[in-house]
N, C-alpha and C positions, 0 to 999 in steps of 0.2 A: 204502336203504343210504346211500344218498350224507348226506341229513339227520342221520342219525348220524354219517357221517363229520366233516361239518359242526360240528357239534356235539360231537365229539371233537376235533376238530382244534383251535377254538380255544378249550378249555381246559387241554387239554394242551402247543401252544403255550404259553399262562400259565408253567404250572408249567417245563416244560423250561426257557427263559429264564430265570425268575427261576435255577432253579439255577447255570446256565451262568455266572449273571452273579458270583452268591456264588461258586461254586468258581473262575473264572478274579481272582476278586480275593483270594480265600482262597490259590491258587498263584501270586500275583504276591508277597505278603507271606510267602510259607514258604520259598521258593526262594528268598528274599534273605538269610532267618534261620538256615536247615540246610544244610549241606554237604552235595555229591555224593554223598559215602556215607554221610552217613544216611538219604539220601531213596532211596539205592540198597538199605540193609539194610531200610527198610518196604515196598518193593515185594518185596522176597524173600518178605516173610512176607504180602504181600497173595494174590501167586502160589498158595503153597498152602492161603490163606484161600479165596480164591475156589475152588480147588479141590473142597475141601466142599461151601463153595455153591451151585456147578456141579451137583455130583451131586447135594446133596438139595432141593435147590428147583424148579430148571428140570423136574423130572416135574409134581410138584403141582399148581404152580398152570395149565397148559394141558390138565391131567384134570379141576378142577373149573372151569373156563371152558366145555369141551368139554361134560363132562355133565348134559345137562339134564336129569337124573332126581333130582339131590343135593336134600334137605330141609333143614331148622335144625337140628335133631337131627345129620344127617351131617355140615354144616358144625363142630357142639361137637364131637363126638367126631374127625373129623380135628385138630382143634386143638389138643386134647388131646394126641393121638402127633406132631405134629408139633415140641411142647412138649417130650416126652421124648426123642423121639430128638435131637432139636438139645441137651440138656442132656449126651447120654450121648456123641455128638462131640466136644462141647466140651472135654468134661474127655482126652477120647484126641488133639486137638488141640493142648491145653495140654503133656502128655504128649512132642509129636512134635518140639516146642523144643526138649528137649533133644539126639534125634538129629539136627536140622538144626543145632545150635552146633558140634558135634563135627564135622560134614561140613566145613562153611566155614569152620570154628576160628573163632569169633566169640560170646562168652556175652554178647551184648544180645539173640542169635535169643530167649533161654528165656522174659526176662521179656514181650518181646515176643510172642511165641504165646499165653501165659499169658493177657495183659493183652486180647489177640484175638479170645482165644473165646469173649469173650460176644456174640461181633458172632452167630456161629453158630446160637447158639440164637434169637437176635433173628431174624433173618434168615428160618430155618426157621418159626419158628410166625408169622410177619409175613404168611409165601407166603398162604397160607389166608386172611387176612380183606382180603389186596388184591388176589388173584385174586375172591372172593365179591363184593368193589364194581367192578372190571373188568369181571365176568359182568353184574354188574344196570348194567353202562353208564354208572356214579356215577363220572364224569370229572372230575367239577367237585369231590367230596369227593377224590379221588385227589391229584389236582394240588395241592388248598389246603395239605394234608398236605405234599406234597414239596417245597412253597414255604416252611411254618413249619420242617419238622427241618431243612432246607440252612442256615438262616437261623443260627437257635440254633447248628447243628454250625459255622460257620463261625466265630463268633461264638467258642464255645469253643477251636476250636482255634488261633486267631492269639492269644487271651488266655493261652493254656498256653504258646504257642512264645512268646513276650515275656517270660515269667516264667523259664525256661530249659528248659522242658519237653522239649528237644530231636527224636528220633523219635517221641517218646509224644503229640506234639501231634498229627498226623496222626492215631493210634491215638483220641484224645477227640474226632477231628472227626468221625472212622465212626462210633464209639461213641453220639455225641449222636443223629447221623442216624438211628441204626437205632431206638435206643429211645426217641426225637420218636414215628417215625414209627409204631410197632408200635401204641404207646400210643393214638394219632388212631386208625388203620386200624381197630383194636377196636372204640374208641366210635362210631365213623361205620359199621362195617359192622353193628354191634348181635346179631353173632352171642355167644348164651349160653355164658355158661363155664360150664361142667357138669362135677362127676366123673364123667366116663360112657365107656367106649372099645369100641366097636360095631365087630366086625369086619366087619360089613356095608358099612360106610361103607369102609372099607380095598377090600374086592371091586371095589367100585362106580369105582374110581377107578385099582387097581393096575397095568393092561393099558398105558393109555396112560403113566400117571407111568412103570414100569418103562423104557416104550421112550424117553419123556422125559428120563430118566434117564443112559440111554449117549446120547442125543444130548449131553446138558450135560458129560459123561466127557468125550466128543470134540470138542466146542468150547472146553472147557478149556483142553485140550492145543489145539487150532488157536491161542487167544486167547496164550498162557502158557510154551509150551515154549523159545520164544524168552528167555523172560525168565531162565528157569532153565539154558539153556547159558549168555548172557550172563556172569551171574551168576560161573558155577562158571569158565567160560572169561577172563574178561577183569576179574572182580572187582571189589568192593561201589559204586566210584568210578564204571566204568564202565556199570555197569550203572542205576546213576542217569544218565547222561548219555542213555542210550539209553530208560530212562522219560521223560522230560521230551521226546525226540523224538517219540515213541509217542504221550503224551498229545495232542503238538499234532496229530497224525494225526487221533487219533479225538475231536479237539475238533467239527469239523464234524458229524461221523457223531452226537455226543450232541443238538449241536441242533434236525438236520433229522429223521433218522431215527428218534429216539428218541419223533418228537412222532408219529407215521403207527405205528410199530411194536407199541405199546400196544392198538392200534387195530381191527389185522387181524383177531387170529384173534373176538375179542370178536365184531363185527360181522360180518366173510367168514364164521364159523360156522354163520350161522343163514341164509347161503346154499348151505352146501355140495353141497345135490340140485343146483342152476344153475351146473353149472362152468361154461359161455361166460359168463355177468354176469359172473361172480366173476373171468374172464381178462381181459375189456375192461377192469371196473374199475381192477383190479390194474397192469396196462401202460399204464392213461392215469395212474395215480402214479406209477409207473414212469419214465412220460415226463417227467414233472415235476421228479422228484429227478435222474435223470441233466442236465437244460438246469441246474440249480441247482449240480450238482455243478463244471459246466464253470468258471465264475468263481470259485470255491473254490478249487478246485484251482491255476488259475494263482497267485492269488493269494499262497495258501502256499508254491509249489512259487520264486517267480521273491523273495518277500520273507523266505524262512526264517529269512537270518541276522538281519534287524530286529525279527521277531516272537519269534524266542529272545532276544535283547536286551529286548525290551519286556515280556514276560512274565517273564523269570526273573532278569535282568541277566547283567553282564560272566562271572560265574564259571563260564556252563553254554556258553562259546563254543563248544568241542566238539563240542557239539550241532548246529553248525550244517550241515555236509554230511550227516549223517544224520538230520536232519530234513527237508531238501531231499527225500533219496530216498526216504523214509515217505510222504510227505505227494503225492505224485504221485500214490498211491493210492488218494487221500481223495474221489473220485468212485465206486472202490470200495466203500469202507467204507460210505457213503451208498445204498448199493444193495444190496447183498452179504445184508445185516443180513434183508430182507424176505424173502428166499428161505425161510429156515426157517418162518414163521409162515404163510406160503403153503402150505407142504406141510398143516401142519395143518390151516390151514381147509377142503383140500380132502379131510382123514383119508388124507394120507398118508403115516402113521409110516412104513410099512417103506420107505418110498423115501428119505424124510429122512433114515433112519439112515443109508443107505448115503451118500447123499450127503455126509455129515456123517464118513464114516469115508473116502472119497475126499479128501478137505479136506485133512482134521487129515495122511495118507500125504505128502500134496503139499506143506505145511508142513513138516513134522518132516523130509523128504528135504533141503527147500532149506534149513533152519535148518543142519544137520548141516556142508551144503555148504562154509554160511559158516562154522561151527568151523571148519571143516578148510582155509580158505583163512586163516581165522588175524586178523581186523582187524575192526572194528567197519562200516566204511565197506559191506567186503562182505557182514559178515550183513546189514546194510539191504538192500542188493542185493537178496540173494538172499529176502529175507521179501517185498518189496514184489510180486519176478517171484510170487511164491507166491499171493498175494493176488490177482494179475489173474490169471490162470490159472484161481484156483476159482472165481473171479465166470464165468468164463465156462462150466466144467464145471459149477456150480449154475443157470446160467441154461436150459441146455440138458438136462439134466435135470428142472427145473421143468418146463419148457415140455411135454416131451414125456410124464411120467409123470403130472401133476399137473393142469396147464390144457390137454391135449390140444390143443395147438399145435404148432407147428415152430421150431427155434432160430433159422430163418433171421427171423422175422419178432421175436425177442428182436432179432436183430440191425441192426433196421433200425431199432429204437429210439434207437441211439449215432451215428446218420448225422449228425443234428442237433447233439448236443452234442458229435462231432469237430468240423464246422466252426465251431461256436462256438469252442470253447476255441483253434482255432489265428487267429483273424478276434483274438483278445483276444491273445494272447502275442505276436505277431509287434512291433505296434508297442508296447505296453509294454516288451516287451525292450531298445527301443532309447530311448523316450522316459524308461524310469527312471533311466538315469543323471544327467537332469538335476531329478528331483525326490529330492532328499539334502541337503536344508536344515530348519534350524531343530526339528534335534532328532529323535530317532526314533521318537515318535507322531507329528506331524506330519507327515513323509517317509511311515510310513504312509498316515494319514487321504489326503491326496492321491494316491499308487498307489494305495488302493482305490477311491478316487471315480472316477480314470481307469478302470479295471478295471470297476466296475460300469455307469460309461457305457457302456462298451462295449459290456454284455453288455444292456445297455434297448436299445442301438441296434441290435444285431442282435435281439433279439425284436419290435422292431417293422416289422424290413424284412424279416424272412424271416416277420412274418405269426405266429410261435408266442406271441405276447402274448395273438393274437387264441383261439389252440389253448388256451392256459391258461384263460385268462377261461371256456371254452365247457366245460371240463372240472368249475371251479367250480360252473357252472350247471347243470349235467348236460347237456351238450348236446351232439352228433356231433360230431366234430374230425375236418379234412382228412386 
């Protein structure tokens, strides 16, 4: 297992970087070019983009990952229906622009859903031949794919917003991505197009995608709901400020998490009879992401307002205490993300549901909270209390339904990266006011070099450098 993780990790690695590095400079240039509310009226309609997505994708591709009985044959004929239903969305997509213009009294929602939903159908028939190169382990054709469409997509979309493309630049940077990507994922997975639609193949797959299915329902709403009170509560201006906080949240969570998460069920699947392997494994990356999240986290949490300066400039100041309060959570985020793909590697949908429907209750209560206290400062509040909460009711959970563990021994995983994190914030706190020269990268780059010193220095005297290295190797850690 490990050899493959190995081997997943640093190609995936590759690819997640390279994107990160396209999209944080792709939203260094759009954030300087679109105002608050247009970047607040594309996340509206990302919201119930992903929506769709949510439900028709997150079944699929963890049914044909999961079953190892699927043929060539089954692979064309899923692709097939994957192809028309994402065709027959789209158009009831396109469609639902015009009830959202009339909601928010706003007719850029129409063209914009319109102009959206071909992400949908891309999207849907995409699931199919990049779960089939995830299943055969093809990390390296995965990744190369997601390093070419970020490339291109970025590439279009800063040339459309120069030209005056306004929100629609954003809309031809997904657009690009999705149909790079479809087009690669096809020719590298080598699955046949065939007119062929075998409801056999549908059977073989419907049990898990179905339950897949309301898990993505209810991660929607956990990921989204906030977006859409935002939205309707505090409108199109504000609701861009509070994207731009969000993204810097789960800017971390795409780098670290996103490169492990691909990872899981692929590989933990084909140990699913070995739940202790599969628990050791799991909690010695576990251990890993939480020591990684510690210097993360300050980082963002103690430098918010420089980093919303440096990334989006002067105009998104706003942003700056509610990103503070987002980003405290960004060792969640980092962690939170594996719980799901856990359940399934160890086939346990009906536990995931629930746990997935615990979530989204404990969200959607605190989002409400913060409507009803009226201010942006306190929806942050109350989403980020939301977020540590479920990390902790999903860990405890896991541990007990899943890797037949106890949550106290989840718990003794955080012992280390508490005192890290407070060994790093204590004298940063007080030495950053005198590093605030020479420009705000600058001021940066040296808090985070102090910052990271910090964090080499305590992995080397508390000995978990030695923990990592041994984990690397496969080898027992104290």
């Amino acid at each position: 297992m490990f050899k493959d993780l190995r081997s997943g990790f640093i190609f995936t690695s590759m690819g997640q970087f390279t994107n990160i590095i396209v999209m944080f400079v792709l939203n260094m240039v759009l954030s300087r070019i679109l105002n608050p509310a247009e970047i607040g009226v594309v996340a509206l309609v990302q919201v119930f983009l992903y929506f769709f997505q949510s439900i028709l994708t997150s079944g699929i591709a963890p049914a044909i990952i999961q079953n190892k009985k699927l043929d060539e044959d089954d692979y064309s004929s899923l692709l097939n229906f994957a192809f028309l239903i994402g065709l027959v969305i789209s158009i009831a997509f396109g469609l639902l622009g015009f009830i959202i213009a009339k909601i928010y009294k706003n007719g850029a929602y129409i063209g914009l859903f319109w102009s959206m939903s071909l992400l949908i159908t891309t999207e849907l028939t995409n699931s199919v031949p990049n779960a089939v190169l995830n299943k055969r382990k093809q990390f390296k054709e995965v990744n190369i794919r997601l390093i070419v469409s970020s490339i291109f997509g970025a590439v279009a979309g800063v040339a459309s917003a120069l030209m005056g493309a306004g929100a629609y630049a954003l809309v031809l940077n997904l657009t690009f991505i999705s149909v790079i990507s479809l087009i690669l994922n096809l020719y590298t997975s080598k699955i046949k197009i065939k007119f062929m639609f075998n409801r056999e193949s549908i059977k073989k797959i419907i049990g898990l995608a179905s339950n897949q299915s309301g898990v993505g329902f209810i991660i929607y709403f956990s990921r989204n709901f906030d977006n859409l009170i935002v939205g309707k509560k505090f409108g199109d201006a504000t609701l861009g400020v509070y994207s731009k906080a969000y993204s810097l949240m789960m800017l971390p969570n795409m780098i670290f998490t996103n490169i492990f998460q691909p990872l899981f069920q692929p590989i933990f699947s084909n140990h699913q009879d070995n739940i202790p392997y599969v628990r050791e494994v799991y909690l010695q990356i576990l251990r890993v992401l939480l020591l990684i999240s510690a210097p993360v986290t300050v980082f963002f949490v103690l430098d918010a307002d420089k980093i919303v300066l440096f990334m989006f400039g002067n105009q998104w100041a706003e942003a700056f205490k509610p990103t503070a309060i987002l980003c405290s959570t960004i060792w969640v985020q980092m962690t939170y993300t594996t719980i799901g793909p856990m359940f399934l590697s160890c086939n346990k949908y009906r536990e995931q549901l629930k746990q997935s429907i615990i979530s989204v209750v404990i969200l959607a209560l605190s989002v409400l909270i913060g409507a009803i206290i009226g201010n942006l400062i306190a929806m942050s509040i109350c989403v980020a209390v939301a977020y540590i909460l479920n990390f902790f009711v999903g860990g405890a959970m896991l541990m007990k339904l899943a890797l037949e563990s106890t949550f106290r021994r989840f718990l003794k995983l955080l012992i280390s990266p508490l005192i890290c994190a407070v060994i790093i914030t204590i004298p940063s706190y007080f030495v950053f006011r005198y590093i605030n020269f020479g420009g705000v990268f600058i001021a940066l780059l040296f808090r985070g070099l102090l910052i990271f010193g910090l964090f080499g220095g305590y992995l080397l005297i508390s000995g978990e450098f030695k923990n990592i290295m041994n984990i690397l190797k496969n080898k027992k850690i104290r």
